[in-house]
C-alpha positions in Angstrom: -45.3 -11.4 33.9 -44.9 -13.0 30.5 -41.8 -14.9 29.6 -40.1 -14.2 26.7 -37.1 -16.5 24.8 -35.6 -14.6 22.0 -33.5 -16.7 19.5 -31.8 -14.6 17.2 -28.2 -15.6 15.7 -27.6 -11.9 14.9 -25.8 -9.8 18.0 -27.6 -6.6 17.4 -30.8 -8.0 17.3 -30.3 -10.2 20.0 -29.2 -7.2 22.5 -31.5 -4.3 21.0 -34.9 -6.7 21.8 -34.1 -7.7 25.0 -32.7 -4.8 26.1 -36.0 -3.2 25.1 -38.0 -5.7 26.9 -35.5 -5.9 29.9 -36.4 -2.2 30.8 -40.2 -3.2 31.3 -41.7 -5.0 34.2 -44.4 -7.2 32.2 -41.6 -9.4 30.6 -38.9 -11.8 32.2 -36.5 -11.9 29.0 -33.5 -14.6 28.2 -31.9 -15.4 24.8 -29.6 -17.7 23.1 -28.2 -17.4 19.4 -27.5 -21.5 19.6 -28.3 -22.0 15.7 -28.5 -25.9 16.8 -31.7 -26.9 16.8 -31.8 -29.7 19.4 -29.5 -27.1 21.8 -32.6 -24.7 21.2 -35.2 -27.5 22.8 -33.5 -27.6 25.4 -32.9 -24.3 26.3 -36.7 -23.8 25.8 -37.6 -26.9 28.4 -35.1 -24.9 30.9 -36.7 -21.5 30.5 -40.2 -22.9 29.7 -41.3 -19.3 28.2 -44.7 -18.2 27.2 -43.8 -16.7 24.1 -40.6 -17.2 21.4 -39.5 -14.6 19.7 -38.2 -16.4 16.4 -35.7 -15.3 13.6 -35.8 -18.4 12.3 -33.7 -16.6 9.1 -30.4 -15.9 10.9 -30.7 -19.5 12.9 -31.0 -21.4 9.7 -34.3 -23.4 10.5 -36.6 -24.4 8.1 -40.7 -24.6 8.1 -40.6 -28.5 9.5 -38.4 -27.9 12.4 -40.4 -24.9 13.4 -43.6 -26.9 12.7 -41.9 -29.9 15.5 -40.7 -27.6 17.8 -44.6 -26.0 18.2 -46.0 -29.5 18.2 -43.3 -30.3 21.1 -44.6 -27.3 23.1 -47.7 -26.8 22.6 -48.4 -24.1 24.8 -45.3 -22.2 23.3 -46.2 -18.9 21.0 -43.9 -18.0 18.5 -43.5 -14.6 17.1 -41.2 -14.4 14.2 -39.3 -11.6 13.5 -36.8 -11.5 10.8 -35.6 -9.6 8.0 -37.6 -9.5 4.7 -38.5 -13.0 3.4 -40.2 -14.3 0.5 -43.8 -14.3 0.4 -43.5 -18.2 0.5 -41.2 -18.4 3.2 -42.9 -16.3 5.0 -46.6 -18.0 4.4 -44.9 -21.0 5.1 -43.8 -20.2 8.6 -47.4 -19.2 9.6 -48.4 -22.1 8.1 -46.3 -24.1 10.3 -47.5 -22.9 13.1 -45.7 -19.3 13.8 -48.6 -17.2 15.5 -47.3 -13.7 14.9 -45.0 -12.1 12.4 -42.9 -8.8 12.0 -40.1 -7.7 10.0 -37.3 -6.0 11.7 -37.9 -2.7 11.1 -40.7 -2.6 12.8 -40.8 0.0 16.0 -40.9 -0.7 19.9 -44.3 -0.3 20.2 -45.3 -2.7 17.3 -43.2 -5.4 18.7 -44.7 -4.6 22.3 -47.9 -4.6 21.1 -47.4 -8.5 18.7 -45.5 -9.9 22.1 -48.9 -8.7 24.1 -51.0 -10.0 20.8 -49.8 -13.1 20.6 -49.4 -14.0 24.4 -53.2 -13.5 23.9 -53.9 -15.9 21.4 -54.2 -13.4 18.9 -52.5 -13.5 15.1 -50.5 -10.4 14.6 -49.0 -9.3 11.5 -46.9 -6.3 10.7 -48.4 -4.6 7.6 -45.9 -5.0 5.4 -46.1 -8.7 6.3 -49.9 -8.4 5.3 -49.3 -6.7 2.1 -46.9 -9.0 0.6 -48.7 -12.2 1.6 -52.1 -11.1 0.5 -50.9 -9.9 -3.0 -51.1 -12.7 -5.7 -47.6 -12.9 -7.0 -44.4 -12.6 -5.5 -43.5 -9.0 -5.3 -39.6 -7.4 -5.5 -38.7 -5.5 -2.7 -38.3 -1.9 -3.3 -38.1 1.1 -1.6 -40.8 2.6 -3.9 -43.3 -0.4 -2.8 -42.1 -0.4 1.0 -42.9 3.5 0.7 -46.6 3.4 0.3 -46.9 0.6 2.5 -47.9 1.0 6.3 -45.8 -1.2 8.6 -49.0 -0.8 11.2 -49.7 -3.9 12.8 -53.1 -5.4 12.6 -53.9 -8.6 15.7 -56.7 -10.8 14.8 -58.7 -12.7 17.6 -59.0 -16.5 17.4 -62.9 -16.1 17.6 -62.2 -13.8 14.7 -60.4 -15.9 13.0 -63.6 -18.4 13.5 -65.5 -15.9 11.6 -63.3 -15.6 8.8 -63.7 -19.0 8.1 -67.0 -19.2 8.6 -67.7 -16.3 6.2 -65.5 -18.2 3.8 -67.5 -21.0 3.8 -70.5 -19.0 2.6 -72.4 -19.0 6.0 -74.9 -16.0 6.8 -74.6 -14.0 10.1 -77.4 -16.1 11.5 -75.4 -19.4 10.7 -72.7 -18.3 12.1 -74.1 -17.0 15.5 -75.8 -20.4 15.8 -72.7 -22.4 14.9 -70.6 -20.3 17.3 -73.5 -19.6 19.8 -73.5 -16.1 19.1 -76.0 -13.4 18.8 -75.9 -12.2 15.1 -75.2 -9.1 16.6 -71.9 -9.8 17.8 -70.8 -11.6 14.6 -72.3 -8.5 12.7 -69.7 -6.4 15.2 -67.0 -9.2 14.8 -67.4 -9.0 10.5 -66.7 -5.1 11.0 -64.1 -5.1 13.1 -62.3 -7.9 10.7 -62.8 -5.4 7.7 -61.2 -2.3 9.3 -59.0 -4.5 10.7 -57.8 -6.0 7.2 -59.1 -2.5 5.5 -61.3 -4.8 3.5 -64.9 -2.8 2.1 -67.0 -6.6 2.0 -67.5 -10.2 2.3 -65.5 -10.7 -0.7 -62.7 -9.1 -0.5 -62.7 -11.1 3.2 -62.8 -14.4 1.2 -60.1 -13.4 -0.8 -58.0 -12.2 1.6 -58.1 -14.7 4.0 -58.5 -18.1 2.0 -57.1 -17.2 -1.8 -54.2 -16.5 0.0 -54.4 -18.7 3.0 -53.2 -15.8 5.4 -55.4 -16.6 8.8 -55.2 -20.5 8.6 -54.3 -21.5 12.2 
């Protein structure tokens, strides 16, 4: 059973997710749309849930109080969800600790599939998410550029994420088995499954993808 706190100031929201999780047996589901911040602490030391599902957007909260409220709990996983963001607020909620993130349009079996992710350990990002963080430059939201993007979810392993920066640090597959104590065949089988994963053809493109844009930093 994993327990799940959804904060989310819009009604809709609120009621639509955990309805949707309500109806399945492998969650135990409360929420609150208490936009105060200190209120929210409290409610989470009540409920003590595995797993907060976040729209830090429609509760008003900033990077910093997300970054406190993770450092508080440090067993709690968030999983943002909120409408679409900038790609600096958005980078800056991963970088302040938010494990997983999806927009709101994503389906039920996405956000079943990030809540499962995440209680995990794993990083999940809807594609969308993905897209605009790993481009260079700010990009304008349009329905011609949310078109020909896929809102499929990718999840990346912590150990995965080991790799990553490994491979960004210019390390070989033998270095990195010894540093991880790993056969090089298994980082070899972890480097392929990070390029499907990120639909990325080599090294470099991993590089780029993970630190230019500091995507995967934990």
């Amino acid at each position: 059973m994993i327990s799940v706190l959804i904060a989310d100031k819009n009604y809709l929201s609120r009621l639509g997710l955990f309805t949707l999780l309500n109806t399945s047996s492998n969650f135990e589901v409360d929420y609150t749309d208490d936009d105060n911040f200190e209120n929210l602490v409290s409610c989470i030391k009540k409920n003590k849930p595995k797993i907060l599902v976040l729209d830090f957007q429609s509760l008003g909260f900033n990077a910093k109080q997300i970054s406190l409220l993770i450092k508080t709990f440090k067993r709690l996983q968030v999983l943002a969800i909120t409408d679409y963001m900038s790609k600096s607020e958005m980078q800056s909620a991963l970088d302040s600790g938010v494990r997983s993130y999806l927009l709101k349009e994503c389906d039920k079996d996405e956000i079943i599939e990030a809540l499962h992710a995440t209680y995990n350990g794993e990083r999940f990002l809807c594609g969308k998410v993905a897209y605009f963080l790993s481009n260079p430059e700010e990009i304008q939201v349009s329905k011609p550029v949310l078109d020909k993007v896929s809102c499929q979810g990718l999840g990346i392993t912590d150990r995965e994420l080991d790799v990553i920066r490994l491979i960004s640090e210019g390390l070989s597959n033998k270095l990195i088995a010894d540093k991880l104590e790993l056969s090089t065949h298994t980082v070899n089988t972890h480097r392929k499954n990070i390029m499907t994963k990120l639909d990325i053809p080599n090294t470099a493109g991993i590089v780029m993808f993970a630190v230019k844009n500091n995507l995967l930093v934990a």
